[in-house]
C-alpha positions in Angstrom: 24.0 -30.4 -11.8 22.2 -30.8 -15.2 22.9 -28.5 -18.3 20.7 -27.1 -20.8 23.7 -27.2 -23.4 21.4 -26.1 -26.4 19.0 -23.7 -24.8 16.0 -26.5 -25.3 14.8 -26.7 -22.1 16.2 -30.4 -21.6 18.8 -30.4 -19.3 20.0 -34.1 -20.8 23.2 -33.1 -19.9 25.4 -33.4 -16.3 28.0 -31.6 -14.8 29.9 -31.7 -11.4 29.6 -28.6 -9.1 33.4 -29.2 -8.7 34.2 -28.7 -12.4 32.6 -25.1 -12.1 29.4 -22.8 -13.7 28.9 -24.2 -17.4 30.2 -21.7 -20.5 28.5 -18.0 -20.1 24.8 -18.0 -20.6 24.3 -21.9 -20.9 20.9 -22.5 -17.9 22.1 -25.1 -15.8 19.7 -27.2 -12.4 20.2 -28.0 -9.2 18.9 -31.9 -8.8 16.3 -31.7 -5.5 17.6 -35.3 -4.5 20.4 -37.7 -3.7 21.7 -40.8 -5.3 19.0 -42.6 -3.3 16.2 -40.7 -4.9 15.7 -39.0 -1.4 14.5 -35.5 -1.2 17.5 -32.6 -0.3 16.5 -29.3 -1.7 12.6 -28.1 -2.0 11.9 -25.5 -4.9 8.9 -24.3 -5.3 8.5 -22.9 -9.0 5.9 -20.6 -9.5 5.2 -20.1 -13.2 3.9 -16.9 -14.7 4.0 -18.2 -18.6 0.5 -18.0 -19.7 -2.3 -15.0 -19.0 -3.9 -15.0 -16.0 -0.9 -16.6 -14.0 -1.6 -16.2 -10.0 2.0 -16.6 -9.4 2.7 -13.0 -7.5 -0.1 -13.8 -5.4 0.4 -17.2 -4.6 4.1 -16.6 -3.9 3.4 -13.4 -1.6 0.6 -16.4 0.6 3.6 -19.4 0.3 6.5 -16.9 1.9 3.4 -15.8 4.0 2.9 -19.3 5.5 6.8 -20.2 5.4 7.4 -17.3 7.9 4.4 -17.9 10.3 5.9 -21.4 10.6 9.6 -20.3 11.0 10.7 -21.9 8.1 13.7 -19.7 6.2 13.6 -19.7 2.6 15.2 -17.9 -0.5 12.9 -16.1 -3.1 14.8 -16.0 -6.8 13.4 -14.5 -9.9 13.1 -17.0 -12.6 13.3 -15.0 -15.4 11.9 -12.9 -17.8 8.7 -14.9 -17.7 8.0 -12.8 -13.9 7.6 -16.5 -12.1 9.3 -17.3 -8.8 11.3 -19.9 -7.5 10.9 -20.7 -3.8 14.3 -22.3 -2.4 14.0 -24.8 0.6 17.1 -26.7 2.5 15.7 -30.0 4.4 18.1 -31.0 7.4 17.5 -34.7 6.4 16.6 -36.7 3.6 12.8 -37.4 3.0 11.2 -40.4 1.3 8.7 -39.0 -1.9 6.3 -40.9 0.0 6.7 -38.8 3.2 7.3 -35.8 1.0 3.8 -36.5 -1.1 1.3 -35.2 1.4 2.8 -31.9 1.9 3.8 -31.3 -1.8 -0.2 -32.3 -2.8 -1.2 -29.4 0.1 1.1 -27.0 -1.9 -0.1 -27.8 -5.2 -3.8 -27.2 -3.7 -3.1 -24.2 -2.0 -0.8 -22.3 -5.1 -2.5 -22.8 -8.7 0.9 -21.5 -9.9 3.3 -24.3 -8.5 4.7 -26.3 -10.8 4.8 -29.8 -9.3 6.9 -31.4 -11.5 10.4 -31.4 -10.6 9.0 -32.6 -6.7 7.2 -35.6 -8.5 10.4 -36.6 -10.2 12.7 -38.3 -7.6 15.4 -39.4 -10.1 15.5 -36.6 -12.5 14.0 -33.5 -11.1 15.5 -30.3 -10.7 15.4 -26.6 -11.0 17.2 -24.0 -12.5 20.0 -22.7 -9.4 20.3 -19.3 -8.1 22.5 -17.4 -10.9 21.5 -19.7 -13.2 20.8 -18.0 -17.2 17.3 -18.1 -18.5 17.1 -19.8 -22.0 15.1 -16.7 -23.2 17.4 -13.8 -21.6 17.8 -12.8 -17.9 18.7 -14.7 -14.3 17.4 -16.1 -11.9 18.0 -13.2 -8.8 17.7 -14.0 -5.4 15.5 -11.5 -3.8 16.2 -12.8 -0.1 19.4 -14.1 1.6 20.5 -16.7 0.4 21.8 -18.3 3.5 19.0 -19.9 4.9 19.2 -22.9 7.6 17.5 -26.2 7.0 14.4 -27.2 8.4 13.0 -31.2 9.4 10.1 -32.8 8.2 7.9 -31.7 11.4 8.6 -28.0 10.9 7.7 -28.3 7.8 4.3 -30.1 8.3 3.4 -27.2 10.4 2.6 -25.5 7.0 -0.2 -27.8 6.5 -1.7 -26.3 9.5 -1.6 -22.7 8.3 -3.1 -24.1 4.4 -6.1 -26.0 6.5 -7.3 -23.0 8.4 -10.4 -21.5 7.3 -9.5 -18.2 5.1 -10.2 -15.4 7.6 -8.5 -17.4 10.6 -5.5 -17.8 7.9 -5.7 -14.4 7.1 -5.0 -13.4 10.4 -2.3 -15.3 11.6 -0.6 -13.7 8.3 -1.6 -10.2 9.6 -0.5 -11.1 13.2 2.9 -11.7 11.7 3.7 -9.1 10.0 3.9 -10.5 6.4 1.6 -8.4 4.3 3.4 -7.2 1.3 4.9 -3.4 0.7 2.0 -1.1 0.0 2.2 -0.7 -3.8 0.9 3.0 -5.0 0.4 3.6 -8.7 1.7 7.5 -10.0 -0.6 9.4 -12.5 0.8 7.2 -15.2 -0.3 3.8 -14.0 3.5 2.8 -13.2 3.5 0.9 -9.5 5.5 1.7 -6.9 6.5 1.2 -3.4 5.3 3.6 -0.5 7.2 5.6 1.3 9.8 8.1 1.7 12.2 8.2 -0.8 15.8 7.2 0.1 19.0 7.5 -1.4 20.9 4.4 -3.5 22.8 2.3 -2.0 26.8 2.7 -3.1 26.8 -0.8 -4.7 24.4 0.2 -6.8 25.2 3.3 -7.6 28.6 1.5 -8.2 26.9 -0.8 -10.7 24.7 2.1 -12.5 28.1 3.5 -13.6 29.8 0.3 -14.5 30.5 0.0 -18.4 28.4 -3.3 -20.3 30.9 -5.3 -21.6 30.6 -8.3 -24.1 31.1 -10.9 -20.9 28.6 -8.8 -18.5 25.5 -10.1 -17.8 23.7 -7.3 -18.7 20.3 -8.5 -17.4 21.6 -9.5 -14.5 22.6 -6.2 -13.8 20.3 -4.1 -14.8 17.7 -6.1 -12.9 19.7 -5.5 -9.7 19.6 -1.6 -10.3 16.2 -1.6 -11.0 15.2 -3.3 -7.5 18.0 -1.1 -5.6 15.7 1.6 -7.2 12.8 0.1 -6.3 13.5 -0.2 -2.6 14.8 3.4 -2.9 11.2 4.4 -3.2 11.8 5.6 -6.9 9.1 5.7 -9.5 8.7 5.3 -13.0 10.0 8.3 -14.0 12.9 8.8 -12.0 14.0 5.4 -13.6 12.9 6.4 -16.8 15.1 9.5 -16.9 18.2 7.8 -15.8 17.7 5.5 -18.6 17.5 7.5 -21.8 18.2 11.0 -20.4 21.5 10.4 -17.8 21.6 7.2 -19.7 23.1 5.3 -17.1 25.2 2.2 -18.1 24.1 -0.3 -16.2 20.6 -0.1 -17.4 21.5 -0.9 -21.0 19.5 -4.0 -20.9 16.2 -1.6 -21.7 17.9 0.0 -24.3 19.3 -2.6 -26.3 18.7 -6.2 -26.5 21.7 -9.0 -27.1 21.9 -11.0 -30.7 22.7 -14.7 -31.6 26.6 -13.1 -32.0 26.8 -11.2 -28.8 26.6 -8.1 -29.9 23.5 -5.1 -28.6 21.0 -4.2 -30.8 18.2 -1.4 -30.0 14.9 -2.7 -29.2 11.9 -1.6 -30.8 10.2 0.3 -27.7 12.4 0.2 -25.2 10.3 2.3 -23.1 7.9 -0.2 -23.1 10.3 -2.7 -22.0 11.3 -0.3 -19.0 8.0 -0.4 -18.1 7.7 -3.8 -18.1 11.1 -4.8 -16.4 9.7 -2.0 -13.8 6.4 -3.7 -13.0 7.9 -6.9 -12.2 10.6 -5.4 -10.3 7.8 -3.2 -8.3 6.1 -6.9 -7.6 9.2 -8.9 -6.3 10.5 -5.9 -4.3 6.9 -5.3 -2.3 7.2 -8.9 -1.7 10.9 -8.9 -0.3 10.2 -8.4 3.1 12.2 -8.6 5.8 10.9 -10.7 7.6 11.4 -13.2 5.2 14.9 -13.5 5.1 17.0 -14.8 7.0 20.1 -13.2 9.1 22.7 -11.8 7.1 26.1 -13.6 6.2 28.0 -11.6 8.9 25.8 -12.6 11.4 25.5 -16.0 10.5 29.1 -16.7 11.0 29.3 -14.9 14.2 26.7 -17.4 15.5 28.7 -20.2 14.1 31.7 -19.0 16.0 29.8 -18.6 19.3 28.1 -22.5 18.9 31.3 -23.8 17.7 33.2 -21.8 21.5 30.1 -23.0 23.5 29.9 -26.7 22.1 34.0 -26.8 22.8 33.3 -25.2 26.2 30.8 -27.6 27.8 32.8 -30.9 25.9 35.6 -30.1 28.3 34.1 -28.9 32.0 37.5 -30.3 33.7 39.3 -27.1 31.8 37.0 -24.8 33.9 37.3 -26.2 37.3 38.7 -24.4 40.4 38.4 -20.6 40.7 40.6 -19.6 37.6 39.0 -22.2 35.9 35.3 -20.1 36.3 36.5 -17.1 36.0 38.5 -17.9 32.6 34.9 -19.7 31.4 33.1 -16.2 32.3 35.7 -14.2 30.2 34.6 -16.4 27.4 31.0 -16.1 27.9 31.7 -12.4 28.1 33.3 -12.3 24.8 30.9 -14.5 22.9 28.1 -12.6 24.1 29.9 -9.3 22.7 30.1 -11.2 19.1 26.9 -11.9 18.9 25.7 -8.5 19.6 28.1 -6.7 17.6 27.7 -9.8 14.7 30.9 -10.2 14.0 33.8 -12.1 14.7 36.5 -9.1 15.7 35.3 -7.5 18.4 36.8 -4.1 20.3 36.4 -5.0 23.8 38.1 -3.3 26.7 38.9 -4.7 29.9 36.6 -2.7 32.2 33.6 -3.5 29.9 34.6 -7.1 29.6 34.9 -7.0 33.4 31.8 -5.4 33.7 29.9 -8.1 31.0 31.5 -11.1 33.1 30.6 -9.7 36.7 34.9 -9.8 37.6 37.1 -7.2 38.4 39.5 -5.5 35.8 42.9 -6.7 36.9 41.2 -10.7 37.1 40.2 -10.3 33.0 43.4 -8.8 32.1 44.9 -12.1 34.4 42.8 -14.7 32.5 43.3 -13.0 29.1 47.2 -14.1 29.1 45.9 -17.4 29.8 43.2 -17.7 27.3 45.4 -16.0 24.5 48.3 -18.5 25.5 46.3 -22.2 25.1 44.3 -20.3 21.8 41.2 -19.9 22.7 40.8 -16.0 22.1 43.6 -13.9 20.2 44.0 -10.1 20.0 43.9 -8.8 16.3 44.8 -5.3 17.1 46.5 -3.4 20.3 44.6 -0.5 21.7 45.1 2.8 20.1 44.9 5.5 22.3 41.0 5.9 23.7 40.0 2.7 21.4 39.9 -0.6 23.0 42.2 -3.8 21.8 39.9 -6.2 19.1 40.1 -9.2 20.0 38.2 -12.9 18.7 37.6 -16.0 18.8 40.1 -18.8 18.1 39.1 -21.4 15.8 40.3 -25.1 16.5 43.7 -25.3 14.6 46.5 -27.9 14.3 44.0 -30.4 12.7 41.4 -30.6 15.5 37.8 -30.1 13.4 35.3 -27.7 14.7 32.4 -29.1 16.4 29.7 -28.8 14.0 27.3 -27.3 16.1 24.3 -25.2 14.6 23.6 -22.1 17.0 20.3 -21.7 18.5 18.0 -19.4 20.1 17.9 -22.0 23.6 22.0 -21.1 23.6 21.6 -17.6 23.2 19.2 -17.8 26.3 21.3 -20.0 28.3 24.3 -17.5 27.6 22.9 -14.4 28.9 21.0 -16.0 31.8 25.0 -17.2 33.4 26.3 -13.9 32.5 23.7 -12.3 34.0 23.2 -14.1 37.1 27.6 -13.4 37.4 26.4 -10.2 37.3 24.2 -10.3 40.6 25.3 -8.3 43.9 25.4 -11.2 46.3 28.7 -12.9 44.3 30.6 -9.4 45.5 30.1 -11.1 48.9 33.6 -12.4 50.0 32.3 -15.7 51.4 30.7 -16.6 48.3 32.3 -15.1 45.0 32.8 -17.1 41.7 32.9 -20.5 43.8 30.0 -20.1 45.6 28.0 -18.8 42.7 29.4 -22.3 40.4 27.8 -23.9 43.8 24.5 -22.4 43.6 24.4 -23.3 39.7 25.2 -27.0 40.6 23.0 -27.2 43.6 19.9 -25.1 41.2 20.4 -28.3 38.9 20.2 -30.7 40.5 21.0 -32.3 44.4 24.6 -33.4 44.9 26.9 -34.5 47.5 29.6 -32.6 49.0 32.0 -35.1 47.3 30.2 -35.1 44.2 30.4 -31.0 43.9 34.2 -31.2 44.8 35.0 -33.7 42.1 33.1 -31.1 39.4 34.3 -28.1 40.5 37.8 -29.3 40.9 38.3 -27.8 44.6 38.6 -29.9 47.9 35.4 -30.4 49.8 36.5 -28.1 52.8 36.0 -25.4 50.2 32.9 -26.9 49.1 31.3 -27.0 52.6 32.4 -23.3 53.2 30.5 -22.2 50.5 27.3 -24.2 51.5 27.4 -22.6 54.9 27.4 -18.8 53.3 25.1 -19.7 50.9 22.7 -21.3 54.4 23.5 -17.9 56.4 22.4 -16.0 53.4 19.3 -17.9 52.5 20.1 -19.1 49.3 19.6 -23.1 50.4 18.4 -25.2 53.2 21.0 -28.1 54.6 19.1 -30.9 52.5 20.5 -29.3 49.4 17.4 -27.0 48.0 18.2 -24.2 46.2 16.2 -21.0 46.1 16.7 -19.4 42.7 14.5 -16.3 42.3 16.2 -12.7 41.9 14.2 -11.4 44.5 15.9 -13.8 46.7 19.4 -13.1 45.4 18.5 -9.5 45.9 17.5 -10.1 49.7 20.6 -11.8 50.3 22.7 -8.8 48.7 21.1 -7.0 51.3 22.0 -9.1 54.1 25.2 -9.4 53.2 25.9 -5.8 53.0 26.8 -5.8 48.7 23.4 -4.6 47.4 24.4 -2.3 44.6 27.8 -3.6 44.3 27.5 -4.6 40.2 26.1 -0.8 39.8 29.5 1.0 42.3 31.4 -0.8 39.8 29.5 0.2 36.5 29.6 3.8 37.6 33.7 3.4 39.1 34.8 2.0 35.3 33.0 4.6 33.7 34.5 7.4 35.4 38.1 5.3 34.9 36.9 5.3 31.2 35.6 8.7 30.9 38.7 10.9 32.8 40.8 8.7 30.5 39.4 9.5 27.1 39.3 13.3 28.6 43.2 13.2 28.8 43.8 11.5 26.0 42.3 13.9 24.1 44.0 16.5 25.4 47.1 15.5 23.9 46.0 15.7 20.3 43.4 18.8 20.9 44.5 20.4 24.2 42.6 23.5 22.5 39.2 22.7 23.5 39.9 20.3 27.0 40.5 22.0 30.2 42.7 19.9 31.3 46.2 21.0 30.5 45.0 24.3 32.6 43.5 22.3 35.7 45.9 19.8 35.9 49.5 21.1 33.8 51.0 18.4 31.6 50.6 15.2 32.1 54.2 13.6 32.6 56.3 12.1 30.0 56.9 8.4 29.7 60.6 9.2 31.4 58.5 11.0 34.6 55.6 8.8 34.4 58.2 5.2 35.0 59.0 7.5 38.1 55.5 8.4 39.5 54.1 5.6 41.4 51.3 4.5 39.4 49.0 5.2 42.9 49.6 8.9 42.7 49.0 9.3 38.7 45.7 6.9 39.8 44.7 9.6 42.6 45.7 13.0 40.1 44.3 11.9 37.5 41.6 9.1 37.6 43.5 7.1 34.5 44.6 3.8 36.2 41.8 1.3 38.5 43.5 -1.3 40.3 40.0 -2.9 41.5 37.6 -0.9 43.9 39.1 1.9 45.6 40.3 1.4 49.2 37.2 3.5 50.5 34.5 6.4 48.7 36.8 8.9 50.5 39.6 7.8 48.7 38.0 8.3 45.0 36.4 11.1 46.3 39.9 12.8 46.6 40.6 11.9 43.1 37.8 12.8 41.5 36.9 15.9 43.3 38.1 18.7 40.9 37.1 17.3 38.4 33.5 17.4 39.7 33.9 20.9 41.1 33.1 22.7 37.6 30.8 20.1 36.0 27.3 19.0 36.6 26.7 16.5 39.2 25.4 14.2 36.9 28.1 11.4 36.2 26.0 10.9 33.0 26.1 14.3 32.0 29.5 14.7 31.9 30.1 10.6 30.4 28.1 12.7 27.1 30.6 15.2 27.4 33.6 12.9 26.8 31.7 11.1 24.6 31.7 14.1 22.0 35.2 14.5 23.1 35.7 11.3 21.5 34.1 11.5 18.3 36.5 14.3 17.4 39.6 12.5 17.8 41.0 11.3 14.8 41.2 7.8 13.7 43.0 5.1 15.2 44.8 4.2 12.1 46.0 7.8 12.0 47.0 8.1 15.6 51.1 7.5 16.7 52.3 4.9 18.4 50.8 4.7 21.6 53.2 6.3 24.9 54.4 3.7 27.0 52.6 4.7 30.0 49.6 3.8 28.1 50.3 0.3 29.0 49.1 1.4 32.9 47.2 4.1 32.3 44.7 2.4 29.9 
C-alpha cells in the first residue's frame, strides 16, 4: 500500500500489508494493480469537493446499474468531503487497454468520477476501507464488505444498462428494486428516512456509551452512531438531544473537534456541524440498500463450506458406490442443505429430520453418521440435551490436505436440492427399487449406459444392476433401450402402481408424532405441573427400570422410541390412541401444543445431564 506520511495528499511512500495499518491517523491506498500493471481492484471515487458536486446522485445511478447487472460491490464514505468510493474485486487481471472502454462509459455516465487512479496503471490507487482522511474522518463502508469478484463480461454488461435510452434505463432500475430510501424533510428542513421508527441496534447503543479516548477514532465512531440512527428512522432532533442534552459519548466528534496535539477542543457551532454530519449521513444511509450488498459474513462461509463438501464429494464418486455408499452421500447432502439454510456452519440437526431431508429411514442415518464422523467428514459439536437435537458440522480437510477452492454458486444450490428432493419421492419407498434403483434412474436420466458400465459406477455387480432395470421397466420409469422418463408426474404414477404413494408424507407425520410425544414427556420431568402426563400415564421409569423394559413396550406406552415404520397402522394406533382420545384430531394441532411446551423449558445449557435412557428414547 502507499502512505500519505505527511498528510499532503502524495502517497510517495510504500508499505507492505504484512507490516500492518501505518501509525494512527496517517491515510494510507490500496494500489488497483499488480506488478504487471494489470488491473485487480476497481474503485470508483466519486468526489464531492467543489459546489454543485453530482456525487450522491451519480453514486445512487452507479450502485443502481451494478445491481441490475449482478455485480457486488462495497460503498465507503470518503470523508468529510460527503464523496463516495465504489469498491470492485475483478476475478482476473485486465489489460488498461481492455479496461479503457468501460472506464470512458463510467466517466461519461457519472460527472463525479474521478478517473484518475484507473488511468494510472503503475501508480494508482485509492484510499482503503478504514483508511484516515487527511482533513479528519474515515473512509466507512456503508455495505458488506465481502463482496465476490466479477470477470470482464459481467462487467461489460454495465455498458448495456449506460447505453439505454433514459426512460428504458429508468425502468430496468425501477424493475429492480434499487430506488433509494424515501428521504422526508421534518419542519426544520433536517432529512430523514421514512418510516417507522425502530429501536438501536445493541452495538450501537454499545458504542453511544463508550468513553472517547486519546487513541479512539472519534469520527469514526460517531459517524457509525449517526447512521445506526439514521436507519433507526430517527430525526434531527432526536439526534440533536442525545448530543448536547443526554450528551452521549460517542457523539463527541460534534461537540468538540481534535488539535495538532491530540487533544479536543469545542467547535464553534457545533450544532451546525450536527447538522451537517446528519445530512450526509441521511444521504449515504437512503442509499444503503439492501439490495446492494452482498450476503453477510456468516453466510458467506457457510457457502464456502458447502462448495468446499460438494467439490470433495463429486472428486471422489468411488467413495459413494454401493448402497452405503448412496445412502452416506445423501446424509451429506442432507446436512449441507441444512447449513445453507440455517447460514451457518454448526447446525442442530436430529435424526428423524435428517432422515426426513435425505428421504432414509432413522435407524440408516444414525448407521451412516458413525461412519461419516469416523473417516471426518461431519463431527458432532455438541450431544443432545434433553428435547434439543445434537449440533453437528462440517469437517474441513485436515492433516495437510488443502481445501478445494471452490466458489459456491447458485447452479450448486439447484443441483443440491433437486437430488434431495427427487430422494424424497414416494416411488424409492418401493422395495424393488430403493436407494439403488433411484442412483439407476440418475445415471440412466444422464446419459445411456451399459449394464457393465452402470455396475462399474455404482460399485454393485450387474445382477443387481439388471434387477433394478427390470422394476424401474414394470413401473414405467424406462423402456429396454435405456430411455429414461423423468417428469414427477411420472414418478408419481409409478408410486401409485407400486402401492407407496404417500409414503414420504406416513413418514413426515410418523417422526413428528415420535418428536412431539417425546418433547411432551420430556417436559414433564422438569414441569410435570402443567403436562398431563404424569396423571395419564404414572412415572416414567428410571434408568434402572427403563434397562429392564424392552425398548418395544416403552415404544408402544409411550410413543418415545421409532425403530423405522411401524409393523402395521394398527400397531401405532395402539400406541398412540390415548393420547388422541382427549386432544383434537388434528396432528398439527396438537404438534403447536408441544411446540409451546417447548419454548418453556429451560435452556439446554442449564438442563442436567441427560438420563441414560435418553440414548434410546431420543
Amino acid at each position: 500500500m502507499r502512505v500519505d506520511s505527511h498528510k499532503a495528499h502524495t502517497f510517495a511512500a510504500t508499505r507492505r500489508l504484512t507490516d500492518g495499518v501505518p501509525g494512527e491517523g496517517t491515510p494510507f491506498a490500496l494500489h488497483l494493480t499488480d506488478e504487471s500493471g494489470k488491473f485487480r481492484l476497481l474503485a470508483l471515487d466519486f468526489d464531492a469537493h467543489h459546489a454543485g458536486s453530482t456525487a450522491d446522485i451519480d453514486l445512487a445511478a452507479c450502485t443502481a446499474a451494478l445491481t441490475a447487472a449482478g455485480i457486488e460491490h462495497l460503498v465507503c464514505s470518503s470523508g468529510p468531503g460527503g464523496g463516495y468510493h465504489v469498491w470492485i474485486r475483478l476475478s482476473t487481471a485486465i489489460s488498461p487497454q481492455r479496461l479503457a472502454p468501460i472506464i470512458n462509459a463510467f466517466s461519461a455516465a457519472w460527472p463525479s468520477l474521478d478517473r484518475g487512479p484507473l488511468s494510472n496503471s503503475r501508480t494508482g490507487c485509492v484510499r482503503a476501507p478504514g483508511s484516515p482522511h487527511r482533513a479528519g474522518g474515515t473512509s466507512v463502508p456503508l455495505t458488506d464488505p465481502h463482496i465476490r469478484p466479477v470477470s470482464l463480461r459481467v462487467l461489460r454488461t454495465v455498458l448495456t444498462q449506460l447505453t439505454q435510452p433514459l426512460q428504458a434505463r429508468n425502468k430496468t432500475t425501477a424493475g429492480a428494486g434499487i430506488a433509494p430510501v424515501p428521504v422526508h424533510v421534518d419542519v426544520q428542513g433536517h432529512p430523514y428516512l421514512a418510516g417507522p421508527k425502530r429501536p438501536l441496534p445493541a452495538q450501537i447503543r454499545s458504542l453511544a456509551r463508550a468513553p472517547i479516548t486519546d487513541r479512539t477514532d472519534a469520527s469514526a465512531v460517531g459517524w457509525s452512531i449517526l447512521l445506526g440512527c439514521v436507519h433507526a428512522r430517527m430525526q434531527y432532533r432526536d439526534v440533536h438531544e442525545a448530543a448536547f442534552t443526554d450528551r452521549w459519548p460517542g457523539l463527541e466528534f460534534v461537540r468538540t473537534s481534535r488539535t495538532s496535539a491530540g487533544e479536543r477542543t469545542p467547535r464553534f457551532d457545533a450544532a451546525a456541524e450536527l447538522a451537517s454530519q446528519w445530512a450526509k449521513a441521511v444521504t449515504a444511509a437512503s442509499y444503503t440498500h439492501r439490495s446492494t450488498a452482498g450476503p453477510s459474513p456468516a453466510r458467506r462461509t457457510a457457502e464456502a463450506t458447502v462448495a468446499d463438501l460438494l467439490t470433495r464429494v463429486h472428486a471422489r464418486p468411488g467413495r459413494w458406490s454401493g448402497k452405503t455408499g448412496a445412502q452416506d452421500r445423501l446424509v451429506l447432502l442432507a446436512l449441507a442443505a441444512r447449513t445453507l439454510a440455517a447460514a451457518a456452519t454448526e447446525v442442530h440437526l436430529s435424526e428423524r429430520d435428517w432422515a426426513l431431508a435425505a428421504g432414509l429411514t432413522r435407524d440408516t442415518v444414525a448407521d451412516r453418521l458413525k461412519v461419516l464422523g469416523q473417516q471426518g467428514w461431519v463431527a458432532r459439536v455438541q450431544r443432545a440435551a434433553g428435547p434439543w437435537a445434537a449440533v453437528w458440522r462440517i469437517v474441513k480437510p485436515g492433516g495437510g490436505e488443502q481445501r478445494s477452492g471452490a466458489v459456491f454458486t447458485r447452479e450448486m444450490q439447484s443441483q443440491l436440492h433437486a437430488e434431495l428432493e427427487c430422494a424424497r419421492e414416494d416411488i424409492w419407498h418401493a422395495r424393488p427399487l430403493g436407494v439403488l434403483g433411484m442412483r439407476v434412474w440418475t445415471h440412466l436420466a444422464a446419459g445411456r449406459l451399459s449394464v457393465r458400465e452402470l455396475a462399474a459406477r455404482l460399485g454393485v455387480c450387474p445382477a443387481t444392476v439388471r434387477s433394478k432395470l427390470r422394476a424401474l421397466r414394470s413401473l414405467g420409469l424406462c423402456t429396454a433401450d435405456g430411455r429414461v422418463y423423468r417428469s414427477r408426474s411420472r414418478l408419481a404414477r409409478a408410486a401409485v402402481a407400486a402401492g407407496v404413494d404417500g409414503a414420504h408424507a406416513d413418514r413426515v407425520r410418523l417422526y413428528r408424532l415420535h418428536s412431539a410425544v417425546f418433547v411432551w414427556w420430556f417436559t414433564t420431568r422438569h414441569q410435570p405441573e402443567r403436562s398431563d402426563a404424569l396423571a395419564e400415564w404414572g412415572e416414567f421409569p428410571n434408568p434402572d427400570q427403563a434397562e429392564q423394559t424392552h425398548p418395544t413396550d416403552i415404544a408402544l406406552a409411550y410413543g418415545a422410541t421409532a425403530t423405522g415404520p411401524p409393523v402395521s397402522a394398527t400397531t401405532w394406533g395402539a400406541a398412540m390412541a390415548a393420547q388422541d382420545s382427549h386432544r383434537e384430531a388434528d396432528p398439527d394441532s396438537w404438534w403447536e401444543l408441544v411446540a409451546a411446551a417447548r419454548a418453556a423449558l429451560p435452556a439446554p445449557d442449564m438442563l442436567l445431564a441427560p438420563h441414560q435412557w435418553a440414548r434410546t428414547a431420543a
